[in-house]
C-alpha positions in Angstrom: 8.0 -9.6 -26.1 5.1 -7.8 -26.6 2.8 -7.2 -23.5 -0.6 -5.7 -22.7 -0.8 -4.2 -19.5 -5.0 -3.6 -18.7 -5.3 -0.8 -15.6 -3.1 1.7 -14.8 -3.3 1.5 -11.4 -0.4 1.7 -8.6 0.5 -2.0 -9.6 -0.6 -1.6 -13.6 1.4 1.5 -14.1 4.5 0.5 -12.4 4.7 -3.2 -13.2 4.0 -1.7 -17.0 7.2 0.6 -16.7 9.6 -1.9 -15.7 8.8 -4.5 -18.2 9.6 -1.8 -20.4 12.8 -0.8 -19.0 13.3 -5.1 -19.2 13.0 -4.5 -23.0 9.6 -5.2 -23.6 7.0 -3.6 -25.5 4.4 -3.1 -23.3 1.0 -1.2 -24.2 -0.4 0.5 -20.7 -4.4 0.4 -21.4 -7.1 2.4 -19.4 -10.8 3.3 -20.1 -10.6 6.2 -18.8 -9.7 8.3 -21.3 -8.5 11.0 -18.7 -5.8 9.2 -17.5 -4.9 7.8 -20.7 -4.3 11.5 -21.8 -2.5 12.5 -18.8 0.1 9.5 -19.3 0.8 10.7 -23.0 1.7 14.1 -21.9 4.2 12.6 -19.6 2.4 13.0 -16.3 1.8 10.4 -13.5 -1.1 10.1 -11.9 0.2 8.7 -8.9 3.3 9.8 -6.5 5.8 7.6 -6.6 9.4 8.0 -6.5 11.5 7.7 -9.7 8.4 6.3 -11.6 8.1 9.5 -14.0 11.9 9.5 -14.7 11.7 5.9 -15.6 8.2 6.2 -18.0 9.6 8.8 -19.8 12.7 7.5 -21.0 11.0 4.1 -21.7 8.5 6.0 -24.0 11.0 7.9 -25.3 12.9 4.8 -26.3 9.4 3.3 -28.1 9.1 0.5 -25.9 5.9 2.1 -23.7 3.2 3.4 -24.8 -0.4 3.9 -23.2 -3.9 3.3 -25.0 -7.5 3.1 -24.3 -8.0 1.0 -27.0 -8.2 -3.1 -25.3 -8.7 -4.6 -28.6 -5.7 -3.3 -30.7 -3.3 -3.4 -27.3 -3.9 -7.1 -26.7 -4.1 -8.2 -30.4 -0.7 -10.0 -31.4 0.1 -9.7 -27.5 2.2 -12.8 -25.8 1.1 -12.1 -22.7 -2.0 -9.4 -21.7 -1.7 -8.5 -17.6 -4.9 -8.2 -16.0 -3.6 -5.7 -13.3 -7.5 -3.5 -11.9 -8.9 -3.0 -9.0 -9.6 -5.2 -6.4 -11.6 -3.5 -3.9 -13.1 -4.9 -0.7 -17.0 -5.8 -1.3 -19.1 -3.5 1.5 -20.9 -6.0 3.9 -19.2 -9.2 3.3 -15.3 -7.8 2.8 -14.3 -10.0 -0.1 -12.7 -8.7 -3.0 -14.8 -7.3 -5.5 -13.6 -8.9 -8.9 -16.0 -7.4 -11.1 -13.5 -5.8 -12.6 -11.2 -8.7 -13.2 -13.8 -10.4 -14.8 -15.0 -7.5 -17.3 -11.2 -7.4 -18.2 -11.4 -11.3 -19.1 -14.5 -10.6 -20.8 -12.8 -8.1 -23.1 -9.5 -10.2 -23.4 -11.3 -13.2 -24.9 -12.8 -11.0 -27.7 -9.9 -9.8 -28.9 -7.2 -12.4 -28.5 -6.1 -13.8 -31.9 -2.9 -15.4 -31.7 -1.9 -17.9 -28.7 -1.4 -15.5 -25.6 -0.7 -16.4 -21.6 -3.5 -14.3 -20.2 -1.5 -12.8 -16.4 -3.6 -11.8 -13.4 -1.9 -9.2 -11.7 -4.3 -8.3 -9.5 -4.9 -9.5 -5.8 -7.3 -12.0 -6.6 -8.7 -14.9 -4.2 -7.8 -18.9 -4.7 -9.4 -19.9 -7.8 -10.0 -16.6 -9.1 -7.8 -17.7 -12.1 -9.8 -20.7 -13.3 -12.6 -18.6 -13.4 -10.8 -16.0 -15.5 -9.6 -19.0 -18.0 -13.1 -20.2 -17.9 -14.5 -16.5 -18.7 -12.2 -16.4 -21.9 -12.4 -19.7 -23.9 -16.7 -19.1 -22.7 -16.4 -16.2 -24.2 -14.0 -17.3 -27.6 -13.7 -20.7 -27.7 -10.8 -21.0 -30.0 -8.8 -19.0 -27.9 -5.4 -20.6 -27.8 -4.6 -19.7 -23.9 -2.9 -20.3 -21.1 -3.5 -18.6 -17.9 -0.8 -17.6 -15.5 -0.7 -16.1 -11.4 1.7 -13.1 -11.1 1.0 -11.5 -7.6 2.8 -8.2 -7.2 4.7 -7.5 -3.8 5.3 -4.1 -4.6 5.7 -1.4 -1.3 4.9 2.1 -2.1 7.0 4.7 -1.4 10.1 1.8 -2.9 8.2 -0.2 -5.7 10.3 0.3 -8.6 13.5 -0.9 -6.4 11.0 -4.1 -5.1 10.4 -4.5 -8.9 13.6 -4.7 -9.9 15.2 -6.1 -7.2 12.4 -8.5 -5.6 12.9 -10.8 -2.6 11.3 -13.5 -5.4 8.9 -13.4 -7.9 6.0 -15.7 -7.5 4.3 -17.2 -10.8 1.8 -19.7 -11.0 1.1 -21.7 -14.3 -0.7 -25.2 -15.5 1.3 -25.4 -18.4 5.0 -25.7 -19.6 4.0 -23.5 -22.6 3.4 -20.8 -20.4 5.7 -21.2 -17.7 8.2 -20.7 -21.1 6.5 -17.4 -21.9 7.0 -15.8 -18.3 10.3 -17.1 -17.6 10.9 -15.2 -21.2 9.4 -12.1 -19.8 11.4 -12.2 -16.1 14.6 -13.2 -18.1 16.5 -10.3 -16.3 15.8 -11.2 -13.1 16.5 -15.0 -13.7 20.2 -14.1 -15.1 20.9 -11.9 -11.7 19.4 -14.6 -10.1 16.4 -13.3 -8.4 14.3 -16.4 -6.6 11.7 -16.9 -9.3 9.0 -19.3 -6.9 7.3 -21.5 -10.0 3.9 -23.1 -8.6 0.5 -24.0 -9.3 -2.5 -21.3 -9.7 -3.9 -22.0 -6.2 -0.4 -21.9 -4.3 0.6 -18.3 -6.4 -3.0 -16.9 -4.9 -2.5 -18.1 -1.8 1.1 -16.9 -1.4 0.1 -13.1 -1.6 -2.6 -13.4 1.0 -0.5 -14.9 3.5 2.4 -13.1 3.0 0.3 -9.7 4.0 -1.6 -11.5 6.4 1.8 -12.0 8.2 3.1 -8.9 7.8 -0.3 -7.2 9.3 -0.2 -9.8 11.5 3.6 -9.0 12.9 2.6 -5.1 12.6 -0.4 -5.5 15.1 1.6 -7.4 17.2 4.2 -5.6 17.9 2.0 -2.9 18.4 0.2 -4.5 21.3 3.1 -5.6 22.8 3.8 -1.7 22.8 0.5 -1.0 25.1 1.7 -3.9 27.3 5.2 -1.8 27.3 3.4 1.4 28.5 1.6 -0.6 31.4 4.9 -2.4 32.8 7.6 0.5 32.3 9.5 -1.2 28.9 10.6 0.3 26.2 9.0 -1.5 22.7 11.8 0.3 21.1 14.1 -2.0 23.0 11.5 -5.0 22.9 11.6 -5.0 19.4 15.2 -4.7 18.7 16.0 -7.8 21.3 13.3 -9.8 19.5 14.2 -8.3 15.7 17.5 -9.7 16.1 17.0 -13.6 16.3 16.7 -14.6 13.1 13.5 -16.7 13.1 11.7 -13.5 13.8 13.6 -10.5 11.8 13.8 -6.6 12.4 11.7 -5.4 9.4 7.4 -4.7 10.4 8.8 -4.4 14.1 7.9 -0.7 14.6 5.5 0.2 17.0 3.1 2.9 15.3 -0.7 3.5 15.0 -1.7 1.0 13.0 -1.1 -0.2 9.3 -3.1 0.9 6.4 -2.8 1.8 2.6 -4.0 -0.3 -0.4 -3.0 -4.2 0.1 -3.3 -4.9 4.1 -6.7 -3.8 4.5 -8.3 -5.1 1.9 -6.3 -8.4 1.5 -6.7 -9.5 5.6 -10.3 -9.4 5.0 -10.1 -11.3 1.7 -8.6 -13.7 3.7 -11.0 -13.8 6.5 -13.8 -14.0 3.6 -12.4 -17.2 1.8 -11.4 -18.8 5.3 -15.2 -18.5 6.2 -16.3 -19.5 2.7 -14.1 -22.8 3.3 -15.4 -23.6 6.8 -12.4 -22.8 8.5 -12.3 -18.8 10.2 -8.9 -17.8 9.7 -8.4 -17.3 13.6 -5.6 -14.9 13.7 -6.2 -12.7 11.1 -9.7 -11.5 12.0 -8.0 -10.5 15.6 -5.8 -8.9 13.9 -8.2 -6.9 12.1 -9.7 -6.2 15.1 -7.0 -5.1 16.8 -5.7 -2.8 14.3 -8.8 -0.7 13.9 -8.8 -0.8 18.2 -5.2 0.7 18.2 -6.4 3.8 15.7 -8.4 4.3 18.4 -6.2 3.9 20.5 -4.1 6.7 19.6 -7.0 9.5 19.7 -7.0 8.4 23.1 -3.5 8.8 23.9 -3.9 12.0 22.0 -6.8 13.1 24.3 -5.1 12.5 27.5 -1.8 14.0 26.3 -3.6 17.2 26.5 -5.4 16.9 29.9 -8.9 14.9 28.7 -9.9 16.9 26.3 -9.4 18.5 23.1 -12.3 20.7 22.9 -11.3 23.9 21.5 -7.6 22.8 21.3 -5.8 23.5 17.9 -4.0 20.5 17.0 -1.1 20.0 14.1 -1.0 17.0 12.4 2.1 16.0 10.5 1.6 13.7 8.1 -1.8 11.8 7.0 -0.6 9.6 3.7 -0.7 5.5 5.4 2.9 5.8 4.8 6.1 8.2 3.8 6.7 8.6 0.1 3.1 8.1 -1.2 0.2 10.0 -1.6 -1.7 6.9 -0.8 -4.8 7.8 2.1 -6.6 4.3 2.0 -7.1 3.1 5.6 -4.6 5.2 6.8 -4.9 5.5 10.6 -5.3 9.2 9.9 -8.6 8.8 8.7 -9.6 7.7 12.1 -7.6 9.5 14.3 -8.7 13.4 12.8 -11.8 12.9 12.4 -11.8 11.8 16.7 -10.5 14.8 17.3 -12.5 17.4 15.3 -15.5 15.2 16.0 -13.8 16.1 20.2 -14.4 19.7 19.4 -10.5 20.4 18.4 -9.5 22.9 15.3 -7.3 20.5 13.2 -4.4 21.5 11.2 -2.4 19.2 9.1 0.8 19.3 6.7 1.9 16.2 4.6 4.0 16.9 1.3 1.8 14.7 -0.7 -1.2 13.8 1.1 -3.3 17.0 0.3 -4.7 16.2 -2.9 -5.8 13.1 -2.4 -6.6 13.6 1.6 -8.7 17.3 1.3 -11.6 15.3 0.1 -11.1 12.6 2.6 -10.7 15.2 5.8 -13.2 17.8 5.8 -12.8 20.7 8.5 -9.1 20.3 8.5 -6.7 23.5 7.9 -3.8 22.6 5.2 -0.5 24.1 6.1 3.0 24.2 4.2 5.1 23.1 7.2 5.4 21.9 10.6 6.6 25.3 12.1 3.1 27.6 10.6 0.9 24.6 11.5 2.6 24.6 14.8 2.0 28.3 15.4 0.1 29.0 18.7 -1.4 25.2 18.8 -2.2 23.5 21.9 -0.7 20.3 20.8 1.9 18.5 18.0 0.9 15.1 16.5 3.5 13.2 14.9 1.5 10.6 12.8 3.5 9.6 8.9 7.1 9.6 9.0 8.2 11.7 6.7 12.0 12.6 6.0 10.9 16.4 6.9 9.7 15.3 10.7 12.7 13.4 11.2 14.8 16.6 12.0 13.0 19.1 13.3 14.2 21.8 14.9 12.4 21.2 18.2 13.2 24.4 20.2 12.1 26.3 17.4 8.6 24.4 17.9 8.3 24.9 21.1 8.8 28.3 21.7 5.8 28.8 18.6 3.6 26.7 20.2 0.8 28.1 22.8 1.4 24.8 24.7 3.9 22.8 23.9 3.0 19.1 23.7 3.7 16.4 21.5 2.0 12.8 20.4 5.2 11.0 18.5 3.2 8.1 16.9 6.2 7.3 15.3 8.6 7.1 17.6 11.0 9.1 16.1 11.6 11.7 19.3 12.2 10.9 22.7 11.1 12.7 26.4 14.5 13.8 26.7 15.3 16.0 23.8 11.5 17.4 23.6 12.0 17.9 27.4 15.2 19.8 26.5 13.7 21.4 23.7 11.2 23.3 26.2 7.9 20.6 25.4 5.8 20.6 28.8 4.4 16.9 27.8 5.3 13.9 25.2 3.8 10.6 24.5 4.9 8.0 22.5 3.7 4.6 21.9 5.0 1.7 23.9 7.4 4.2 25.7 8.0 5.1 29.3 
């Protein structure tokens, strides 16, 4: 099948790639002509693991190609993916679907041949009638059918979640199109992947919930580990007992400092947005927003009193500022909180993250880059373990110590323990939800 893919974004650029490696043709589009220029010479904007292996050989094989060109992509296309930006509106925290609707705008002008026009995007209930409405305004004899594809795609594993996907939700009015994108999934219906087929409301709906759970188990697991701290538990033990019943499950169970990146954010609020809109608050989910952005803070704190009260003229390494390991993603991540506490404290900051620099130098002004944990953690006052990388997993901790000018450590993450910093020559450690 042929398919236009509008935005190459995180979700455009991968969900693009894969229907190409399905066997589709699929023509990436962008308008910015940048990008579209980097993506021909074989480079990915983004970092995400196996992506650039898998676009080149799926260009090389004819099947992918990339364009800034809307028109000539979506002509003769069976199904054009609206997959841009979604933003959070500043003051009222909806999502900003501007973009979405520019994109329908575009579509219904060049459609010519009967074509199931996909919203990727995250996109509140009854953003999709709208987009159907904005197309046969704009051309009325369009021959369309509209169609609800949310992605559920983490970063850091979104290929293997797009290839192998606890289900894949599609929401459709009409057989004729429900036909079309069982066509395009047709690999993942013969390995029998759940394919969810619903209505255009439900398909909306089922994204926002399913992160509003998610963020919703995160932050509570992560109060549960301040409760820990007070009482003398050990969350790390809390949430195995509890991860194990399976009502509940082990997976979004780990205590940390606080979710972030590109879809929790921005779809929680959503949420709250359309709850109010409806005249009924979505309850939980505003607390949990709440909460989140209290336990960022939180962790400064924990920071602060990890070395005595204060951190004024304290040098302080940071390992890891991406939201998450195997991204470059920065949006919302609890770093962006938690650094600028503790320059704004009076504390020299010095950070290392494999892929976080070039999108977080911008982001974290009066912060030194370093290569490694062992120069960054030469003479500072204090260690901060805050993404969990693979390369802070295993580090030689005596080695640390004995380079540090006072050896403390903050393990947002977990991953250490009193004992073997102890043992490693650390004077102090903190974790979260830990005795």
């Amino acid at each position: 099948m042929k398919i236009a893919m509008i935005g190459t974004g995180y979700v455009g650029l991968v969900s693009g790639v894969c229907f190409s490696d399905f066997g589709h043709k699929v023509i990436c589009v962008d308008k910015d002509p940048s990008k579209v220029k980097q993506l021909r010479a074989g480079e990915v904007p983004i970092f995400e693991p196996g992506l650039q292996a898998l676009m080149a050989k799926n260009v090389e094989a004819g099947r992918l190609s990339f364009s800034g060109d809307l028109p000539a992509a979506v002509d003769g296309a069976d199904a054009v993916f609206i997959a841009v930006g979604t933003p959070s509106r500043r003051g009222d925290g909806h999502a900003d679907l501007s973009y979405v609707f520019a994109a329908a705008e575009e579509i219904a002008r060049a459609i010519s041949n009967y074509t199931v026009v996909v919203t990727k995007s995250t996109v509140p209930v009854g953003t999709n009638r709208k987009v159907q409405e904005i197309i046969r305004g704009g051309n009325p004899a369009a021959e369309i059918d509209v169609a609800s594809n949310p992605e559920f795609l983490r970063e850091g594993a979104a290929i293997d979640d797009f290839m192998r996907p606890d289900r894949v939700v599609v929401g459709v009015q009409e057989e004729r199109a429900a036909e079309v994108m069982a066509a395009i999934y047709r690999p993942l219906f013969l390995r029998d992947f759940p394919i969810v087929m619903t209505d255009l409301e439900s398909a909306e709906m089922i994204k926002y919930a399913a992160n509003a759970f998610l963020a919703t188990k995160i932050t509570f697991i992560n109060e549960i580990a301040s409760l820990c701290e007070r009482v003398g538990a050990d969350v790390k033990d809390v949430s195995k007992g509890i991860g194990l019943d399976g009502r509940i499950g082990n997976k979004f169970l780990h205590a940390g400092p606080g979710y972030g990146g590109s879809c929790f954010p921005k779809d929680t609020k959503a949420l709250a947005r359309i709850g109010q809109e409806n005249g009924l608050p979505m309850q939980i989910t505003e607390t949990v927003i709440k909460l989140n952005e209290d336990i960022k803070r939180r962790m400064t704190g924990k920071i602060i009193d990890l070395c005595g009260g204060s951190v004024n003229g304290l040098t302080i390494a940071v390992l890891g500022v991406t939201f998450k390991p195997n991204t470059d993603d920065m949006r919302d991540a609890p770093s962006l909180t938690i650094v600028p506490a503790l320059i704004g404290g009076g504390a020299k900051v010095r950070v290392v993250d494999p892929k976080g620099k070039r999108e977080g130098e911008p982001l974290l002004p009066g912060v030194c880059w370093y290569e490694d944990a062992y120069s960054a953690a030469q003479n500072a006052d204090a260690l901060v373990v805050l993404t969990e990388w693979n390369e802070f997993r295993a580090l030689d901790l005596d080695c640390l110590a004995l380079k540090m000018k006072t050896p403390r450590m903050a393990d947002l993450r977990n991953i250490y323990s009193w004992d073997e910093t102890k043992a490693a020559g650390f004077e102090a450690y903190a974790a979260v939800g830990r005795p």
